[in-house]
Structures are given as structure tokens and as C-alpha cells.
N, C-alpha and C positions, 0 to 999 in steps of 0.2 A: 429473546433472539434478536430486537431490532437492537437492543442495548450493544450486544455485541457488533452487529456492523457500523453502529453508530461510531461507537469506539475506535474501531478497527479503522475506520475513513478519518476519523479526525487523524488516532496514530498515524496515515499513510499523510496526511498534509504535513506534518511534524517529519517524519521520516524524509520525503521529498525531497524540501527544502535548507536538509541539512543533506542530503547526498550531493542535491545539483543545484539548491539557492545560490551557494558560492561560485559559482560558473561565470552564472549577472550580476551579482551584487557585491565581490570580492574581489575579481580580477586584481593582478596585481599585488594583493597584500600578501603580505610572509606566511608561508605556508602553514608558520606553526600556530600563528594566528586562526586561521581558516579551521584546522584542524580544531582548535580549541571550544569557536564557536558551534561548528558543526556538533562535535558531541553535546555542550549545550544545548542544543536545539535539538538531539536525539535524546537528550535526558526525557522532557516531556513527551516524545515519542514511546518510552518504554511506560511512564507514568499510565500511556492509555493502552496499550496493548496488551502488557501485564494482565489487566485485570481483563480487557475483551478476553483473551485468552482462556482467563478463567473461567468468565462465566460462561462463552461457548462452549465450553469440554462438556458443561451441563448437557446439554444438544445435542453436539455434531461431536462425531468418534477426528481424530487424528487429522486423519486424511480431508475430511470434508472442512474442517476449520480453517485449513492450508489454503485449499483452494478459493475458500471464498477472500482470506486475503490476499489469495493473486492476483483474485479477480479485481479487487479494490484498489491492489497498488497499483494494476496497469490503467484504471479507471484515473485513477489519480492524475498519476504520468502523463497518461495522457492530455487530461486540461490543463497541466503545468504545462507539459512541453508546448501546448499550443500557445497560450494565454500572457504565460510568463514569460516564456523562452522563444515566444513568435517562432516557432518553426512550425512549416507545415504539415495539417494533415495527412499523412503519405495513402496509400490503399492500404498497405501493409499494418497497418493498425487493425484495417478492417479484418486480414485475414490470422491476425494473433485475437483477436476477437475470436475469433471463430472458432479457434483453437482452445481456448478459455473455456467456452461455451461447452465444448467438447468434453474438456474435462470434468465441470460441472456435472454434465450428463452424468460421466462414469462413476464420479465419486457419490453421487444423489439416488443413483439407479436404483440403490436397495433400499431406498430410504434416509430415515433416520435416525439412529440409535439407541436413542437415549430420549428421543419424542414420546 
């Protein structure tokens, strides 16, 4: 199970910084460029997902796999948007946080499926 979020975290730094790296680090260049790199850079994104994917379905039904990569991408997101992209920590993170959280609850409530 840690293999799977392990994966899943690496995929979401992969994933990231081909959605919004080029924001900082591309400005300016031809978009068909930008584009080109970015799927590049989501190739090894699928490299780790793929297989998180897989071997969570071992564990978690559908639904709980989902969430815990929402969880991870907003996780992500978030240190990039801070870190990289200097912008600040708004409250508002806090309360999508919370909402995550939430979800977690609902989709965990019964358990585990396949534990």
C-alpha cells in the first residue's frame, strides 16, 4: 500500500510540472514547444501511475484509489504553488483541505475492500 502512494506522489511531481512548470520556466516560448515538452514530462508521469494504479486496485475498490490521489495532487500543488511558483498560502487551501479530508472519511468509512 505505501508503494502505491509512493508512486502516486512521485506521479503527481511528474504530473505538476508538466501542467504548470511551464508557467516559470517557459514564458514566452512557442507554444507548440511548451506543449511538446509538457507531454514529455507527463510520459514519466504515466510511467508511475500506471503501475500505482495497479497495484492499489489490489487494496482500495475505485473510489478510495481516486481519492487518495486527490489527495496527493492537492498535496503536491500545493508545495509547488508555494515553493515554485511563490505564491501564497491562501486559508482557502485550508478549507479544500478539509474537504479532502472529508472525502477520505466517506470513501474509507466501510473500510477496505480488498484488505
Amino acid at each position: 500500500m505505501l508503494e502505491t502512494i509512493s508512486l502516486l506522489f512521485l506521479s503527481n511531481l511528474f504530473m505538476t510540472f508538466a501542467w504548470y512548470g511551464h508557467l516559470k520556466y517557459m514564458n514566452g516560448k512557442p507554444l507548440i514547444l511548451v506543449i511538446a515538452l509538457s507531454w514529455g514530462i507527463a510520459f514519466f508521469e504515466y510511467i508511475l501511475q500506471v503501475p500505482a494504479n495497479r497495484i492499489g486496485f489490489r487494496y482500495y475498490d475505485l473510489g478510495q484509489l481516486k481519492v487518495i490521489q486527490e489527495v496527493i495532487t492537492m498535496t503536491v500543488f500545493a508545495g509547488f504553488a508555494f515553493f515554485i511558483m511563490k505564491q501564497p498560502l491562501k486559508l482557502d487551501y485550508l478549507w479544500a483541505a478539509m474537504c479532502l479530508i472529508g472525502a477520505v472519511y466517506f470513501m474509507f468509512r466501510g473500510g477496505m475492500p480488498h484488505a
